[in-house]
N, C-alpha and C positions, 0 to 999 in steps of 0.2 A: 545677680541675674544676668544672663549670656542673650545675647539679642543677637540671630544671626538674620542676616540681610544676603537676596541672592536676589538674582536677575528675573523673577517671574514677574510678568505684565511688562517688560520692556524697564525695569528699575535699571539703576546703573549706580557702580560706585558712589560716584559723584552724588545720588540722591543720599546716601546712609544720613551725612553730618544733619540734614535736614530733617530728616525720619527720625533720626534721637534724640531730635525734641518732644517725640510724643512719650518716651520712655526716659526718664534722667532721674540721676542722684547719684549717690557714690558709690551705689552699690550694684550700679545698673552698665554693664560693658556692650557695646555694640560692634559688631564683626562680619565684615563680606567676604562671604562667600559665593564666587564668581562660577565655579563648575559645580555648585550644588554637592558638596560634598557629604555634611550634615544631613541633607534632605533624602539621599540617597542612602546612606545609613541607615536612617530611620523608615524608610518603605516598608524595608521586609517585615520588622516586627507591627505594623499595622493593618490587619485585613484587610483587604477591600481598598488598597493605598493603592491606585495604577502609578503615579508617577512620583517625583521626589516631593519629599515632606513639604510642603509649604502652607503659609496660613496657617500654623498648627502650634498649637500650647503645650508647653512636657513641665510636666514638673517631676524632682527628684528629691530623695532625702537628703540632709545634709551630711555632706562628706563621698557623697557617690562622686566613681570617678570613673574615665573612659578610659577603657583597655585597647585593644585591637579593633575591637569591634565596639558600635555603640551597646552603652545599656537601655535594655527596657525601660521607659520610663514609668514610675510610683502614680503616676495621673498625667491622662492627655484628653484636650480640645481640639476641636479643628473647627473652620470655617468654610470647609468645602464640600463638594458635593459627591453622593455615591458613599458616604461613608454614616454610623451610625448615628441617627438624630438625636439619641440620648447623649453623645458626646459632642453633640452642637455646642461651640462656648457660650458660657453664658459665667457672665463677672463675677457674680456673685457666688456660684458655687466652686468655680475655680480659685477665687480668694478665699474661700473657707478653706477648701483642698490645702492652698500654699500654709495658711498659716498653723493649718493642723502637721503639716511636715514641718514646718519650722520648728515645731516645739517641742519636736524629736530631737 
């Protein structure tokens, strides 16, 4: 699992090491991303995305990988506002999504 960390609400580097505490194990990599680069990627394929991806859940199958450009992602959440409320996160359907890709 890829945990990107950017500056939205004033974060800063320096916060990440403390932030990945809420996500850990050995399977879980955490990454700042200081000009939003990821988030800016992922805008265009999002309807209704006015600014760069943040607050937002992607999931992919196993062995997807990034070309030039990002890929679509297989299932996404978000947490913000202005975009569809059926794709409001919610734990539970987004952990059956992961593990139904996983076992592809």
């Amino acid at each position: 699992m890829l945990v990107i960390n950017s500056d939205q609400l004033g974060a800063k580097e320096k916060h990440v090491a403390n932030a990945s505490k809420l996500m850990s194990g050995d399977n879980v990599h955490h990454y700042w991303d200081g000009e939003k680069h990821v988030g800016k990627a992922i805008q265009p394929m999002i309807e209704g995305l006015s600014q760069p991806a943040w607050d937002f859940w992607m999931l992919y199958e196993p062995g997807r990988t990034w070309g030039e450009a990002a890929p679509e992602p297989d299932w996404w959440e978000h947490q913000l506002g202005g975009l569809p409320q059926n794709r409001k996160l919610d734990a539970v359907r987004f952990a059956e999504k992961a593990k139904k890709l996983a076992r592809q």
